[in-house]
Wavefront OBJ file of the C-alpha trace (Angstrom):
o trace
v 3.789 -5.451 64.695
v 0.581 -3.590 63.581
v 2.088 -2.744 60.690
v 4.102 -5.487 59.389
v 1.375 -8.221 59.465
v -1.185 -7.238 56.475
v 2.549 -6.599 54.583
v 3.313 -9.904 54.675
v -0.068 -10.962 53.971
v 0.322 -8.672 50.912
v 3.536 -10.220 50.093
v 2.183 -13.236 50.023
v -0.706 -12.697 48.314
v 1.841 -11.221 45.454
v 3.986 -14.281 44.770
v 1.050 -16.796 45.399
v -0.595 -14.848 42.293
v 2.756 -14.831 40.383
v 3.204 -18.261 40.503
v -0.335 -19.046 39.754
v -0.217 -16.671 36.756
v 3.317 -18.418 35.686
v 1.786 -21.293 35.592
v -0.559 -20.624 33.281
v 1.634 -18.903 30.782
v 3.005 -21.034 27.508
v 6.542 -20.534 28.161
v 6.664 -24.694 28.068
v 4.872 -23.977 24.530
v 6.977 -23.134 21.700
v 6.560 -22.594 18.151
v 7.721 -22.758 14.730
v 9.003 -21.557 12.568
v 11.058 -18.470 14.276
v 9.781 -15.065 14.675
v 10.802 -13.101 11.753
v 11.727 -16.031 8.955
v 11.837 -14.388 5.589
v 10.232 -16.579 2.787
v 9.475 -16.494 -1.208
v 5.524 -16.961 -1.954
v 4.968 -20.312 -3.102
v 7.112 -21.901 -0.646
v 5.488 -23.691 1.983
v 5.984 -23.248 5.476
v 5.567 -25.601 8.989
v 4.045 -24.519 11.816
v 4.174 -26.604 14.470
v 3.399 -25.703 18.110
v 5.851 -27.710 21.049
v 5.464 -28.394 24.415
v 5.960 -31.280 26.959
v 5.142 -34.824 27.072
v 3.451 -34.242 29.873
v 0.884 -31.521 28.853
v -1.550 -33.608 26.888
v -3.782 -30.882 24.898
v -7.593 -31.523 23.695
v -7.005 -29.761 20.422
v -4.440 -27.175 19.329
v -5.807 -24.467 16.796
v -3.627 -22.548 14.469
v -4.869 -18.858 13.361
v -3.408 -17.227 10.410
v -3.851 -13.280 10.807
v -6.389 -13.578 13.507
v -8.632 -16.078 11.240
v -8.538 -19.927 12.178
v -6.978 -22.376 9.346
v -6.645 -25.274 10.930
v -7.320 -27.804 14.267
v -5.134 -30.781 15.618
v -5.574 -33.237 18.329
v -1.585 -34.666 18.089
v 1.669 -32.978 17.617
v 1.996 -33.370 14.014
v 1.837 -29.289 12.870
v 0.756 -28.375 9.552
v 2.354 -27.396 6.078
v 1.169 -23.519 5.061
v 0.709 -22.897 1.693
v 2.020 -19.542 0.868
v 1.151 -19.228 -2.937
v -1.990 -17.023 -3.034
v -1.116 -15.261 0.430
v -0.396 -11.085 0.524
v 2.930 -10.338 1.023
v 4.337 -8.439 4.352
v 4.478 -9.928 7.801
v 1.901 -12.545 8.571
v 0.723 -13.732 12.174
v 0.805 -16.933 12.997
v -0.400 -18.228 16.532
v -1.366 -21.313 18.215
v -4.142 -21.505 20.599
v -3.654 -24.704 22.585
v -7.084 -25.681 24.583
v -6.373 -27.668 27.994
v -8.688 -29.027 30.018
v -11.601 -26.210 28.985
v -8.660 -23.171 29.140
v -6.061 -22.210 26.448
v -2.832 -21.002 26.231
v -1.519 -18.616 22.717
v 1.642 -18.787 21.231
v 2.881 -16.499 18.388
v 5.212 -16.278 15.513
v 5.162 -14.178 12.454
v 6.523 -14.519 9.067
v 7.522 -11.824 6.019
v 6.284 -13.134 2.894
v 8.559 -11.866 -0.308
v 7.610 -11.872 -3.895
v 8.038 -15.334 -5.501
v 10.562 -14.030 -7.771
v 12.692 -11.106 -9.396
v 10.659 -8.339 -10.629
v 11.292 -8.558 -14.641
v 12.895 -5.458 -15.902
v 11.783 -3.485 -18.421
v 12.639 -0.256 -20.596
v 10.791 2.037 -22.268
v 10.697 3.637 -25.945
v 8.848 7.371 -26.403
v 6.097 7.131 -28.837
v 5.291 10.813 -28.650
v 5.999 14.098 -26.697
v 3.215 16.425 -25.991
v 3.339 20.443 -24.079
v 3.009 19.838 -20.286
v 2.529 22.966 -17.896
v 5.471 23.642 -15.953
v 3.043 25.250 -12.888
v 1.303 21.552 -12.735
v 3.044 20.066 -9.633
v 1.563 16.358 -11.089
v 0.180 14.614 -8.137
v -2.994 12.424 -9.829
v -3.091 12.156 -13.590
v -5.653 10.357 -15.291
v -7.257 10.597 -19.485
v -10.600 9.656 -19.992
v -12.598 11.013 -23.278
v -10.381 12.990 -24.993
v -8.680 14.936 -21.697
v -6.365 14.742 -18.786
v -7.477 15.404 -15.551
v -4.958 16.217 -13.591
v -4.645 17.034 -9.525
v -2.055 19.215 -8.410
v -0.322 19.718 -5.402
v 1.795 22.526 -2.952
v -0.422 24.864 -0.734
v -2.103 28.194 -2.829
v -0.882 26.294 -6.181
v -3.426 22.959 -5.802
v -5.570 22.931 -7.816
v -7.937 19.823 -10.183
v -8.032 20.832 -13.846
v -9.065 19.200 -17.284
v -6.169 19.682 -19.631
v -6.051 19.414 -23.476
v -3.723 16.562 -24.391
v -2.665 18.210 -27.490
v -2.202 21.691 -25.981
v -1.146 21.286 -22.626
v -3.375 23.647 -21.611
v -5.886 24.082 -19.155
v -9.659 24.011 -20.065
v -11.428 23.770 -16.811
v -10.062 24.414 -13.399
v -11.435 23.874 -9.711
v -8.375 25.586 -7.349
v -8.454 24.155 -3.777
v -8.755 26.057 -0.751
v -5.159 27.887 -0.144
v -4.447 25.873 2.988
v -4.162 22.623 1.265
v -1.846 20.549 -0.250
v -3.495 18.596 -3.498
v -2.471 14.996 -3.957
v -4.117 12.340 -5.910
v -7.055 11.651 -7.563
v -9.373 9.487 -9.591
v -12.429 9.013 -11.948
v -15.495 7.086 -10.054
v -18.482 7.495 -12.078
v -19.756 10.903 -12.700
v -17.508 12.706 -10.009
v -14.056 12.986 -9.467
v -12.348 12.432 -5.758
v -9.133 14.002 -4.223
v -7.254 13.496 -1.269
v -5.064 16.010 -0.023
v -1.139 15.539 1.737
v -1.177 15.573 5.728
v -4.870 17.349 6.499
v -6.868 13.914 6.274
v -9.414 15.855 4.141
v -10.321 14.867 0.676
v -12.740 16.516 -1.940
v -15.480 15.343 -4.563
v -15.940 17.024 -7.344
v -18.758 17.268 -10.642
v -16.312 15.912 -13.304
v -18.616 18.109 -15.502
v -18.897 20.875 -14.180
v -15.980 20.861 -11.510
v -18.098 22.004 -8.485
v -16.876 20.991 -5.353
v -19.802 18.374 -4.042
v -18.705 17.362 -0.874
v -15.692 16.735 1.844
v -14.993 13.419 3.432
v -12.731 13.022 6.611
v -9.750 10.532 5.036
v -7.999 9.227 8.194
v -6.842 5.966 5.579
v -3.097 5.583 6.100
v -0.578 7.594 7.463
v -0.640 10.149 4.213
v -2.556 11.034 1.304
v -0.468 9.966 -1.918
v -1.791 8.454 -5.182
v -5.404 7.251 -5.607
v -6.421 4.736 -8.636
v -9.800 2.620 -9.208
v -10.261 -0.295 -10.588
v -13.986 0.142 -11.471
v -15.109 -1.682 -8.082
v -13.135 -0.516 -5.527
v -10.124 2.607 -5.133
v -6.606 1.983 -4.186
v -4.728 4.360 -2.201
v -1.079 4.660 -1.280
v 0.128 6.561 1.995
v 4.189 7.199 1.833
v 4.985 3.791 2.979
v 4.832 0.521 0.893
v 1.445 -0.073 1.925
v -1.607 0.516 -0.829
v -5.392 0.738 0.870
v -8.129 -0.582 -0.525
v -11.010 1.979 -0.242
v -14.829 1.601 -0.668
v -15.733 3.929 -4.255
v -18.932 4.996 -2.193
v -18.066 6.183 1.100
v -14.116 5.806 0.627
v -13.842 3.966 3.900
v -11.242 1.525 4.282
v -12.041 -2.526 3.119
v -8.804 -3.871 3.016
v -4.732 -3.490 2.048
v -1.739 -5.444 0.212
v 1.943 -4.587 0.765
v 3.916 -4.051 -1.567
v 7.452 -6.200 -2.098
v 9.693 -7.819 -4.454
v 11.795 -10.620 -3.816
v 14.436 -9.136 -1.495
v 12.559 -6.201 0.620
v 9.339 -4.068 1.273
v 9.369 -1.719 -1.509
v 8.710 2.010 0.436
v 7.301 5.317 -1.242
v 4.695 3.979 -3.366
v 3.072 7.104 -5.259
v 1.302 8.031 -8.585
v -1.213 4.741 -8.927
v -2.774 3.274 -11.918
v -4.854 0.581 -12.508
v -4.417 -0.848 -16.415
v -5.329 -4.312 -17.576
v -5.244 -5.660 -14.065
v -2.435 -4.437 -12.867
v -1.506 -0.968 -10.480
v 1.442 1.050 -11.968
v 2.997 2.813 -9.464
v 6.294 5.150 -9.572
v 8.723 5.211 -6.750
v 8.632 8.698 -5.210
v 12.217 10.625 -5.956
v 13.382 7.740 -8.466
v 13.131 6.915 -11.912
v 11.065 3.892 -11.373
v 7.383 2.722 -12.346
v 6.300 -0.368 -10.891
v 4.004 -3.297 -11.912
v 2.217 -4.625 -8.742
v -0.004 -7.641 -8.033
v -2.853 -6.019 -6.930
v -4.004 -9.153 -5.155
v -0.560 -10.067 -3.347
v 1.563 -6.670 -3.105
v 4.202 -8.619 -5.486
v 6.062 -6.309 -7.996
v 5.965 -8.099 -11.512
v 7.974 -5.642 -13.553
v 10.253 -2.823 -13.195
v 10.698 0.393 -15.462
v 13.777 2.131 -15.734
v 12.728 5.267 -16.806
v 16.047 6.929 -16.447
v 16.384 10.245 -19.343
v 12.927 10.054 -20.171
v 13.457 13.824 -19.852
v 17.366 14.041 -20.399
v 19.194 15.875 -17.511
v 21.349 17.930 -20.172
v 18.266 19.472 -21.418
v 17.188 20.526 -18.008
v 17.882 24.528 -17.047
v 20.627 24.727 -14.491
v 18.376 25.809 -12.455
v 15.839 22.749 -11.799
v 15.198 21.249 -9.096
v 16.236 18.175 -9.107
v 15.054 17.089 -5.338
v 10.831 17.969 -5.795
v 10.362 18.076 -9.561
v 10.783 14.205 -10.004
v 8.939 11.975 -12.303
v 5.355 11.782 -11.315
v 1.571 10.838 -12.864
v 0.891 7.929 -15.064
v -2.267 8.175 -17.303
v -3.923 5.617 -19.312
v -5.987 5.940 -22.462
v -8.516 2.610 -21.992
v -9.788 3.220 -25.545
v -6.858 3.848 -27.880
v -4.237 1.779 -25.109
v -2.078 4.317 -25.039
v 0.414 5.492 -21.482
v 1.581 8.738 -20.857
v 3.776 9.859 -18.199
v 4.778 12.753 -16.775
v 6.481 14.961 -13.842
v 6.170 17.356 -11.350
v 6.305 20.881 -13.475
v 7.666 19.521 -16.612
v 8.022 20.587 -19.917
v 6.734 17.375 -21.580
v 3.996 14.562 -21.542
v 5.398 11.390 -22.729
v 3.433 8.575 -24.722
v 5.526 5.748 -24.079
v 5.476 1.644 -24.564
v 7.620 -0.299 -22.562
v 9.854 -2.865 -23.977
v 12.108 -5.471 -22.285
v 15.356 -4.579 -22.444
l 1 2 3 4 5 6 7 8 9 10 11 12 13 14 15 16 17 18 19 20 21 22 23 24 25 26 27 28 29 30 31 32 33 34 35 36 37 38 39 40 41 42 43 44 45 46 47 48 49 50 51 52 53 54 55 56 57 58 59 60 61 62 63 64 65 66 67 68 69 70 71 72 73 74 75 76 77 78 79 80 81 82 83 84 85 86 87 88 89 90 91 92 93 94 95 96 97 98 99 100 101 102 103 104 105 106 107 108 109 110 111 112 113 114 115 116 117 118 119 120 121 122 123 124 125 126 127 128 129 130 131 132 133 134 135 136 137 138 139 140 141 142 143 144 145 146 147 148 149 150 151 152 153 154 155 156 157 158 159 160 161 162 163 164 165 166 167 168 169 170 171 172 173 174 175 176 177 178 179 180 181 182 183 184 185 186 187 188 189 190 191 192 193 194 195 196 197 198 199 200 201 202 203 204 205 206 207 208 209 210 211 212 213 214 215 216 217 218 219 220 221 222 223 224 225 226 227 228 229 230 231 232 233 234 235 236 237 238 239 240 241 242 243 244 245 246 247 248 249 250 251 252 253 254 255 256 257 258 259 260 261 262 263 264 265 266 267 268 269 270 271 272 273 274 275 276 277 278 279 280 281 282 283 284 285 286 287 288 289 290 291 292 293 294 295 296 297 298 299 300 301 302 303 304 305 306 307 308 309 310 311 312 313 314 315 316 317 318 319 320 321 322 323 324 325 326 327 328 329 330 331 332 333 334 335 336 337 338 339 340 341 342 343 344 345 346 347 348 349 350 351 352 353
């Protein structure tokens, strides 16, 4: 008996508090539309939080992402425009305020492009040398040059390449241990991230001398870097691009990047021209066209023979020397495009098909 009394006063205790907290939780609330509900940008959406007749609410507020858009005092939901929202998975909750306490409610939509990517083609303009040791991660042209950023560890390397040539005319190698990736142009200096070591580099883009390091811990990779003279956009392996700050390289924002039927994944080589960010498709023959403001992909390239597989040695490898590093002459408009140690840099225009 000494025992078994403060048990059942613990017992007790136990279920009075469950059924206290049940009480308080919104499973009488529901909301709509259902968790998951794929939709096209520029159709609107209502949200509308339920619950009983009998629960009479001072105000229910709907949050879009965290960030209130709008407050009722009746039942009546409201219509979401979706038009100028990112793309990707947006969270949608109602807060519903009862005498001086609240109760949430959640729901979360995926946001596709508004419509089909337009496809595109391409037509070779002119073929210049490439250097078949260059495994292209970051390729850029500014003022005559490429600079390109190289990856695989005790090969990386940043160098400043004669277009004509192919060859190298200045060269900063990166330390042995790690694996090159992308790279841009901000100002007088040029920045590189590196693969899976969260470390990127800044460099003189005169003289190449290695300035400073800066801890990346953006994303879950390194990948492609591209600016578009106020702020740098960064990909990571997935089909999420990061929005960094050009001064300290910290994070300020994202878009993900779909078309109309799915989350487009692998994301790589970025570009920003004319305000848009080329991107290719890691292992494919595909450049994309992205909304830099929604994630949406607005054209497709099928780059497919650019470099024809019958003229490839037997020997190539076909799995890690893919097409990679898209560079943009601002001045004379011209594209070239390469990949990973091959023979050729490509001026190309593309052309609908």
């Amino acid at each position: 008996m000494k025992n078994k009394l403060p048990l059942i006063l613990v017992v007790s205790a136990l279920l009075a508090a469950g059924c206290k907290n049940k009480s308080n939780q919104p499973e009488t609330i529901t909301i709509s539309p259902e968790s998951g509900t794929t939709l096209r940008a520029g159709n609107p959406v209502t949200v509308k939080a339920s619950y009983p007749s009998d629960l009479k609410p001072d105000s229910v507020v709907y949050l879009l992402d965290s960030v209130k858009i709008a407050s009722k005092k009746d039942t009546s939901g409201l219509t979401l425009k979706t038009d100028t929202l990112k793309l990707g998975s947006r969270l949608i909750t109602a807060r519903v305020y009862t005498g001086g306490k609240n109760d949430e409610i959640s729901t979360n939509i995926v946001l596709l492009a508004a419509k089909a990517p337009e496809e595109l083609t391409y037509k070779v303009v002119k073929v210049y040398p490439h250097d078949t040791s260059a495994y292209t991660e970051g390729l850029l042209y500014q003022d005559g040059y490429l600079y390109e950023s190289t990856g695989e560890p005790g090969h990386s390397d940043l160098r400043k390449v004669s277009l004509e040539t192919g060859k190298v005319v200045q060269r900063a190698r990166i330390d042995p241990k790690y694996f090159g990736e992308g790279s841009a142009i901000v100002g007088d200096k040029i920045m590189m991230l590196t693969y899976r070591d969260k470390v990127g580099f800044v460099f003189d883009k005169n003289t190449f001398k290695l300035l400073n390091t800066f801890t990346n811990n953006v994303g879950v990779e390194g990948w492609g870097v591209a600016l578009d003279g106020k702020k740098i956009y960064m990909d990571d392996s997935t089909n999420r691009i990061w929005f960094l700050n050009k001064d300290n390289y910290h994070q300020i924002g994202y878009i993900d990047v779909y078309d109309d039927q799915k989350a487009i994944e692998k994301v790589n080589e970025l570009e920003y021209i004319d305000g848009k960010l080329y991107s290719n498709v890691y292992t494919t023959d595909t450049i994309l066209m992205i909304n830099p403001k929604t994630g949406a992909v607005l054209q497709r390239i099928d780059m497919k023979n650019l470099w024809p597989i019958a003229d490839r040695p037997k020997d190539f490898d076909f799995e890690n020397n893919v097409l990679n590093g898209i560079a943009w002459d601002a001045k004379g408009k011209r594209l070239f495009v390469t990949g990973k140690k091959w023979p050729h840099l490509y001026q190309v225009e593309f052309v609908k098909k």
